[in-house]
C-alpha positions in Angstrom: -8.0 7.0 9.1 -7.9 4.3 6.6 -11.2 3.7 6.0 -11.8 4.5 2.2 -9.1 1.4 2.1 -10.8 -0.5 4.5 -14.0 -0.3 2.2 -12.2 -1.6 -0.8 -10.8 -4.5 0.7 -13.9 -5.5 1.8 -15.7 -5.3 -1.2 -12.7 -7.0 -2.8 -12.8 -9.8 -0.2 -9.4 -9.2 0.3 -7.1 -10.9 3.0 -5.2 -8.9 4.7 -2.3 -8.4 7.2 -3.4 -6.0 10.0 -1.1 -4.3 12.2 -3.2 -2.6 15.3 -0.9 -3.5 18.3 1.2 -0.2 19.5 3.5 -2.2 21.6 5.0 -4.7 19.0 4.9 -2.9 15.7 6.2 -6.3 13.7 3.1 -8.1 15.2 -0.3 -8.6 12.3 -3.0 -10.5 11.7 -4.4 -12.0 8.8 -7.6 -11.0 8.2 -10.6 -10.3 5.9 -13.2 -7.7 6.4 -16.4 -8.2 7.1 -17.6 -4.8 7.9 -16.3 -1.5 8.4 -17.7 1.5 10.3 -17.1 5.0 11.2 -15.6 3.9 14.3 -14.8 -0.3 14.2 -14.5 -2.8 12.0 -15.4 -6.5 12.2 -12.9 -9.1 10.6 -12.8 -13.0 10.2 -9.1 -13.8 11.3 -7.1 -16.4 9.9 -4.5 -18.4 11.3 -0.8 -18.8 10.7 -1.5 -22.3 10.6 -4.1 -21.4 7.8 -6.9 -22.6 10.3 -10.0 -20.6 11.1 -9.4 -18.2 14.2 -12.4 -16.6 15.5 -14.1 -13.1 15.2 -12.9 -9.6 15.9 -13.7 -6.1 16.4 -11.4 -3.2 16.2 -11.2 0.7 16.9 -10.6 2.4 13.6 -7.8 4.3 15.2 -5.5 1.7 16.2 -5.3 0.8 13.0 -1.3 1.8 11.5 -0.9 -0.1 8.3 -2.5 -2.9 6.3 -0.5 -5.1 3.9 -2.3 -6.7 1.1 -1.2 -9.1 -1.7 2.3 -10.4 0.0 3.6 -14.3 -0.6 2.6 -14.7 3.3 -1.0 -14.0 2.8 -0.9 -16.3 -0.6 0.3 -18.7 1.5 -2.5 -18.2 4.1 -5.2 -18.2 1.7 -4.3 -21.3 0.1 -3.9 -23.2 3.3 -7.0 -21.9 4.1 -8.9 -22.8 1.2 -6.8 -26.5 1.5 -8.0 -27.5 5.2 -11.5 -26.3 3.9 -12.0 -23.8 6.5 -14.7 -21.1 6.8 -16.3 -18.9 8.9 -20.1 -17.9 9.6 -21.8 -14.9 7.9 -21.6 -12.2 9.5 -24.9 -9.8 9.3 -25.3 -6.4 10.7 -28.1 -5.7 11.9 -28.2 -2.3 13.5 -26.9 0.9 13.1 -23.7 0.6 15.3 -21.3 -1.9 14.4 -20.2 -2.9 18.4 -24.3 -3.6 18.8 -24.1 -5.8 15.5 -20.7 -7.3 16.7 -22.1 -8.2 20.3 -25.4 -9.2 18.8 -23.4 -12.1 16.6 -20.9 -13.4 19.9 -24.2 -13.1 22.0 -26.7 -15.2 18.6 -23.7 -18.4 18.8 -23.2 -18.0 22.9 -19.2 -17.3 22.1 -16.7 -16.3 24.7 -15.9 -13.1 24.3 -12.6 -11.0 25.2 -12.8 -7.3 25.6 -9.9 -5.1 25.2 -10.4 -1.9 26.8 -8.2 1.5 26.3 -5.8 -0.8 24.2 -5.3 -3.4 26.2 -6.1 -6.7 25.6 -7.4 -9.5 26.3 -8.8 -7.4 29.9 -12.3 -9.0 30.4 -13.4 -12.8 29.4 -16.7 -14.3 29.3 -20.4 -14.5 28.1 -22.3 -11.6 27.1 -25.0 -11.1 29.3 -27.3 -8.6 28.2 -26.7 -4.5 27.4 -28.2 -1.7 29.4 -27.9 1.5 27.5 -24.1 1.9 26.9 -23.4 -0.7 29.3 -22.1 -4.0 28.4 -22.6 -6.8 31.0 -20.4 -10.0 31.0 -20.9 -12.9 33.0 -16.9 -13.2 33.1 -15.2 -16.7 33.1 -11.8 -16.8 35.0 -8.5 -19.0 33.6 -10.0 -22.2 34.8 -13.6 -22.2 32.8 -15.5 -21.1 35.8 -17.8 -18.6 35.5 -16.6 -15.6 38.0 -19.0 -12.9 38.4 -20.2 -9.8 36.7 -18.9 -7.0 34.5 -20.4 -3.9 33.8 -18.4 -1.6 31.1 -19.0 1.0 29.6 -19.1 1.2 25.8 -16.6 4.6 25.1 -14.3 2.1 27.0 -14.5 -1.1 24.3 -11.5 -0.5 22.2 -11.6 -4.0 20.6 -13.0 -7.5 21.2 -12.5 -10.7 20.0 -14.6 -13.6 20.0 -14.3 -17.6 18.9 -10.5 -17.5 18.5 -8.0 -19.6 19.8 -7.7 -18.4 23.1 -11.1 -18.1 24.3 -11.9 -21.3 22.3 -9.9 -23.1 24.4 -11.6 -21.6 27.3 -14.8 -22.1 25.8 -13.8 -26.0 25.8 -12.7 -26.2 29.6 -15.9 -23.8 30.8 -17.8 -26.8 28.4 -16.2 -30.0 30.5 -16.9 -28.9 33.6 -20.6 -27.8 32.8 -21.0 -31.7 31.3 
């Protein structure tokens, strides 16, 4: 586990490039952390376009190498910094990071996506409410209409994003067609 490095980019407020995805070794994001836990951590991604991208949470464990300091992430940073982009605070407020994480999406009424066992991307919508270790999602299908109920369980939350591309642009059709 890599989270002694974790902690030290995060007090250093370091970007980073993040490789977490199994199936495409080559694949990263830029990131910087925001928090780091025994189990998750919650990062402010960047863009490749240097543009804010959203929110996410990630299991420790999928977690197989971090670059820092590379001319790539320069180059992020400073198009970042150029287009004047920023991203809210993030505060923890409880004990378990996924609580803290779900509190923030639920706080700013975000789309969320839930990854579960390392897949991506498998659940979409609005965070409901929690019961126990139960998540529940009003879920939003491809076409911005809400779609019915999840219930999952937490031990099966692997990762979840929030306010990034993806499910900002489903956050602006679900919008139009609420109007």
């Amino acid at each position: 586990m890599m989270k002694k490095q974790l902690l030290y980019m995060m007090e250093r407020k370091e970007l980073v490039e993040l490789y977490s995805d199994p199936t495409d070794l080559r694949k990263f994001d830029v990131v910087k952390f925001l928090n780091v836990s025994d189990s998750f951590l919650v990062a402010a991604n960047i863009a490749a376009n240097g543009m804010y991208d959203g929110y996410r949470l990630l299991f420790l464990d999928n977690i197989h190498q971090m670059n820092v300091q590379t001319k790539y992430i320069k180059k992020i940073r400073q198009l970042y910094q150029a287009k004047k982009q920023s991203h809210l605070e993030f505060v923890d407020e409880n004990d378990d990071l996924l609580l803290s994480f779900l509190d923030f999406a639920h706080k700013y009424n975000f789309i969320v996506s839930v990854d579960l066992f390392n897949v991506p991307g498998e659940v979409q919508g609005f965070i409901k409410n929690l019961e126990a270790d139960i998540l529940v999602m009003s879920m939003v299908n491809e076409m911005g209409e809400l779609d019915g109920e999840a219930f999952i369980k937490f031990g099966a939350i692997h990762g979840m994003s929030c306010d990034d591309q993806d499910v900002s642009d489903l956050m602006r059709i679900y919008s139009e067609k609420r109007e």
